[in-house]
MARRO-355948 format. One line per 3 residues: their letters; for each residue x, y, z of C-alpha. Coordinates in steps of 0.1 Angstrom, whole numbers, plus 5000, padded with zeros to 4 digits. Layout:
N
A = X,Y,Z ~ ...
END
This chain:
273
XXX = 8431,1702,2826 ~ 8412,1707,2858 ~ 8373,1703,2865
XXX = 8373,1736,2874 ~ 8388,1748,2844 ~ 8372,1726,2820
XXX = 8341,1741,2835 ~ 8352,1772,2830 ~ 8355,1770,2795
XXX = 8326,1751,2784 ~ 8299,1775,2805 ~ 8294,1812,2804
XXX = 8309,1829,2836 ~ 8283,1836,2862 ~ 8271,1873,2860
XXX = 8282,1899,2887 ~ 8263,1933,2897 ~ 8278,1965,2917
XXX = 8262,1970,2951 ~ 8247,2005,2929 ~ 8228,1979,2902
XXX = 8210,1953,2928 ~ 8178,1975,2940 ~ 8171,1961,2902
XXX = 8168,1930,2908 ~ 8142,1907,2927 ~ 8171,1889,2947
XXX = 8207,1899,2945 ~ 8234,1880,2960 ~ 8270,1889,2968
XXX = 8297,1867,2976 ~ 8278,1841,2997 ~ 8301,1820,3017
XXX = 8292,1790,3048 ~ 8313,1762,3064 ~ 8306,1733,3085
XXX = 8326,1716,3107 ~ 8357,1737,3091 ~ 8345,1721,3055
XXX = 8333,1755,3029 ~ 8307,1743,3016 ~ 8291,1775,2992
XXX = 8321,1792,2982 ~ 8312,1827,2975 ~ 8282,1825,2951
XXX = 8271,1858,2939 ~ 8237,1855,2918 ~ 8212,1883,2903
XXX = 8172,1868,2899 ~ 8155,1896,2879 ~ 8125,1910,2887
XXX = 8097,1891,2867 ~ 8115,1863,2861 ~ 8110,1826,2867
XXX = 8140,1816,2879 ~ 8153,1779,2879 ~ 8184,1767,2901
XXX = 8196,1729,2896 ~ 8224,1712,2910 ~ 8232,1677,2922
XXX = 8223,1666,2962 ~ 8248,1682,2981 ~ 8258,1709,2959
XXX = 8251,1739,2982 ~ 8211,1749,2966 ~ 8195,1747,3004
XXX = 8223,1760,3018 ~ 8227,1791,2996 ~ 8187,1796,2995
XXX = 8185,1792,3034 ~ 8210,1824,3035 ~ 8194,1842,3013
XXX = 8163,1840,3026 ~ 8177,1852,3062 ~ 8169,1809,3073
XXX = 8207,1812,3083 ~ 8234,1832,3088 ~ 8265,1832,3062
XXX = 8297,1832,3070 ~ 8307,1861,3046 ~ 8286,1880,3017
XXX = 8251,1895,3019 ~ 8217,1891,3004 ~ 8193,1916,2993
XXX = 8157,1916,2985 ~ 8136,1935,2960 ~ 8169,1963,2977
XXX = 8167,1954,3010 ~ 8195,1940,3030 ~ 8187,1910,3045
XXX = 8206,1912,3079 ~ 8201,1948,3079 ~ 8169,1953,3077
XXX = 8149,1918,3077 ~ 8119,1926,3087 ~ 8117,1948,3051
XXX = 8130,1923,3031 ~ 8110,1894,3046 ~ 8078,1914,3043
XXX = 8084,1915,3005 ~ 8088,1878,3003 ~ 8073,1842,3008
XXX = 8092,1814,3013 ~ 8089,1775,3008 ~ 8115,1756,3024
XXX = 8131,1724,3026 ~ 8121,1705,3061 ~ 8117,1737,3077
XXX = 8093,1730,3108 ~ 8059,1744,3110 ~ 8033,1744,3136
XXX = 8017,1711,3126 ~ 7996,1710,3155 ~ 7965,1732,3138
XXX = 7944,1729,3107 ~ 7953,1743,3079 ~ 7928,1769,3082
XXX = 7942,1772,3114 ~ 7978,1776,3100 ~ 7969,1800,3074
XXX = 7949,1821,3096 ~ 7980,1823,3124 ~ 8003,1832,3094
XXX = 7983,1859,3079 ~ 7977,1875,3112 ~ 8019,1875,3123
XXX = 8022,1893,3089 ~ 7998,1922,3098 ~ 7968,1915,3077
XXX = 7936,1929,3086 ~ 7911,1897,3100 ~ 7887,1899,3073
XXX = 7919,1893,3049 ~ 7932,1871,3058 ~ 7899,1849,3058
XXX = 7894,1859,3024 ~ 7926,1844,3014 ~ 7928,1813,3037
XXX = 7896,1801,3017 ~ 7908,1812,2985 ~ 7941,1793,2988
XXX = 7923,1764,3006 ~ 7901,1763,2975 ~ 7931,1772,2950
XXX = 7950,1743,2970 ~ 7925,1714,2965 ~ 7924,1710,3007
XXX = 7892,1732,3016 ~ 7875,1690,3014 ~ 7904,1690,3048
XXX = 7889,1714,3070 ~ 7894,1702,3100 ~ 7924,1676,3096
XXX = 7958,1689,3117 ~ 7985,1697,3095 ~ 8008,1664,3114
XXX = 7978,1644,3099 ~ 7984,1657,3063 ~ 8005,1632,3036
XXX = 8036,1646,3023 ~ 8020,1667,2994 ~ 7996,1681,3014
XXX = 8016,1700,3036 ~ 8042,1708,3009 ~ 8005,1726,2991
XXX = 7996,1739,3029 ~ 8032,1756,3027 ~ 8031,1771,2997
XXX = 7994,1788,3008 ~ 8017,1798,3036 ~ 8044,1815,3011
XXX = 8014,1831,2991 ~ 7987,1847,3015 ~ 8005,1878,3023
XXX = 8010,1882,2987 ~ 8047,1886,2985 ~ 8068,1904,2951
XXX = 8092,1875,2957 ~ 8089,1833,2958 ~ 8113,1815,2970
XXX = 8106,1777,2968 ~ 8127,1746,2971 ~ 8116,1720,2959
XXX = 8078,1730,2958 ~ 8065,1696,2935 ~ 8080,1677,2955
XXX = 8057,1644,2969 ~ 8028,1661,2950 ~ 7999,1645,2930
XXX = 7999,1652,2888 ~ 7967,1672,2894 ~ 7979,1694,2923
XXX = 8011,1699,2904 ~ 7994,1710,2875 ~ 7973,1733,2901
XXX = 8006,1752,2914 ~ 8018,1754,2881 ~ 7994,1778,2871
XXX = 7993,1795,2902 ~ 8032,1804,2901 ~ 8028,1810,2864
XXX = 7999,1835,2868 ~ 8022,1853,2899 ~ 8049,1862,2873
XXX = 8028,1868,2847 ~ 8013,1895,2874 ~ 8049,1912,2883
XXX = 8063,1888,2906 ~ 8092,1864,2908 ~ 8096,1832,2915
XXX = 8130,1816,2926 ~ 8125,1776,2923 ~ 8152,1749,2935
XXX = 8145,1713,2916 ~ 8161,1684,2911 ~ 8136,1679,2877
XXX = 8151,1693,2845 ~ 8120,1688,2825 ~ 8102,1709,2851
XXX = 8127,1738,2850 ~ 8126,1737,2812 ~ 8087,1739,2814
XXX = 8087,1770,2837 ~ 8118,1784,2839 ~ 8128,1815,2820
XXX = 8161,1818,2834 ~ 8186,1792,2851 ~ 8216,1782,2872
XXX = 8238,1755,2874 ~ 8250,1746,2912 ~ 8281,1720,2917
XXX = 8306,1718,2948 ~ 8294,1752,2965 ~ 8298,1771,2933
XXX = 8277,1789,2898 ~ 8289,1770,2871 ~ 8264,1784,2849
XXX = 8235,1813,2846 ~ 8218,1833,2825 ~ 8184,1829,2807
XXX = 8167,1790,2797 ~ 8187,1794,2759 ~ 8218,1809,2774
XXX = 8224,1784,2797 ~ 8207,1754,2772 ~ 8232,1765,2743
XXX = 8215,1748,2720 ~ 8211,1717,2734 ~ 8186,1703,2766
XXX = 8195,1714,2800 ~ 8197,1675,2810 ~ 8229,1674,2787
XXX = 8240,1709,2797 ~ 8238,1700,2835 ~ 8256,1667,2829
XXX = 8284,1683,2810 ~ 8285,1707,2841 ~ 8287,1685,2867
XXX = 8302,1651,2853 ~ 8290,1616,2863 ~ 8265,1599,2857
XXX = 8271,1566,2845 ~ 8272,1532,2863 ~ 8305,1516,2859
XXX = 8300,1483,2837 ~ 8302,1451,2854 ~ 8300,1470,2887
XXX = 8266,1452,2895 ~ 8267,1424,2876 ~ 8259,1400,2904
XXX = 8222,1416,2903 ~ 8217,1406,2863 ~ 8203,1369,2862
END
C-alpha cells in the first residue's frame, strides 16, 4: 500500500465547498497549485477556515504551509486555483480582500529603518485611518505589546521577538475580520506569548478569525478550534481540534500523517561515550 493511500484511509478527506458556499467562510481556498524550478510543490490544496474560528495548520518544514499562506494572502501568485476572503477574490479584487485582513508573515521585509511608533503610524495611515486613529491605536498596541518602554529604538535594532510583536501590531491596527499569522510565537518571551495569546483569543471571541501556521502542537491544541494537517504540498487532514485529534493527541495524529520521526539505532553511536 502507498503513503498516499495509507493516508487516505487513516484521515478524514479534506472538505470541499462550491464557488456558491465560500462568501461563508472567513478564507476559502480552491485548488491552489505553485511550482518551482519545474518541481509542484502545493498540489491543488482547497481549504475552508470558518468565520469565527481559530484555525490551526501544522505540517513538517517544507511541506507547502508558507507557500500556500503566501498565495492566499495575495504575497504571491499561484500557478492555478484562487483564494477568497471574507467573499472577495483575491486577484480580482485585492484591494477588498486585503482591506478585510491583517497579515503576519514569515521573513516578509518591513521598513526596519523607523521606530515602532514610526512603523505603526506609516501602516495605519497607508490603510486610510483617520490621524487621530491611528495614534490611538499605535499606543494601545504599543502598550498591549509590552514595547511602549522602546519608544524610540528602530525596528533593525529590535531582537527577534520584538519585531515578530511590532508585526503583529502591524496585522492588528486596522482592525481586520481576518488573521493570518505564521508562525506568530515564534522567538518570543513566555510573558509576551502569554500577552498575544489573549489578544488573538479576545479577537475571535469578538467575531474574528484567526488562521495560525505552527510548528508547536501543544500550542495548536491550546488555541486552536479547528485544524489541518500539511505533508508534500497536500491536506492530509481537516476539520475541527476532535475531528482531526480522533481521540487521541494531535502529536500522534500528525505523526501517523506524516511518518518519521525516529532516529535510526546505532546511526549515531560514535556520539554516545
Amino acid at each position: 500500500m502507498s503513503q498516499h493511500t495509507a493516508d487516505a484511509q487513516a484521515f478524514p478527506p479534506p472538505s470541499s465547498t462550491s464557488t456558491a458556499g465560500r462568501d461563508g467562510f472567513a478564507l476559502h481556498v480552491d485548488g491552489l497549485r505553485k511550482s518551482f524550478d519545474g518541481n509542484e510543490v502545493v498540489h491543488g490544496i482547497t481549504l475552508s477556515i470558518p468565520r469565527g474560528s481559530f484555525y490551526g495548520i501544522v505540517g513538517p518544514n517544507g511541506a507547502g504551509k508558507t507557500t500556500t499562506l503566501s498565495m492566499a494572502t495575495g504575497l504571491l501568485r499561484p500557478d492555478g486555483g484562487s483564494s477568497h476572503v471574507l467573499g472577495a477574490d483575491m486577484w480580482a479584487e485585492p484591494d477588498r480582500a486585503k482591506a478585510q485582513m491583517g497579515v503576519l508573515a514569515d521573513g516578509l521585509r518591513t521598513f526596519d529603518r523607523l521606530t515602532g511608533r514610526e512603523l505603526l503610524t506609516y501602516v495605519g495611515l497607508i490603510r486610510g485611518m483617520e490621524p487621530a486613529v491611528v495614534d490611538e491605536r499605535t499606543d494601545s498596541l504599543l502598550q498591549a505589546m509590552d514595547l511602549a518602554a522602546e519608544d524610540g529604538k528602530l525596528v533593525v535594532d529590535y531582537s527577534a521577538g520584538m519585531t515578530k510583536k511590532i508585526l503583529l501590531a502591524c496585522a492588528l491596527i486596522h482592525a481586520p475580520r481576518l488573521l493570518v499569522l505564521d508562525e506568530p510565537l515564534e522567538a518570543v518571551d513566555p510573558v509576551s506569548g502569554q500577552r498575544i495569546r489573549q489578544i488573538l483569543r479576545a479577537f475571535v471571541a469578538g467575531g474574528g478569525t484567526v488562521v495560525l501556521s505552527s510548528h508547536v502542537m501543544e500550542l495548536v491544541e491550546e488555541l486552536c478550534s479547528h485544524v489541518a494537517i500539511i505533508a508534500r504540498g497536500e491536506i492530509l487532514a481537516d476539520g475541527t481540534l476532535d475531528e482531526v485529534r480522533a481521540g487521541g493527541s494531535l502529536v500522534q495524529r500528525f505523526m501517523d500523517a506524516v511518518g518519521g520521526g525516529e532516529v535510526e539505532e546505532g546511526s549515531l553511536s560514535w556520539l554516545q561515550s
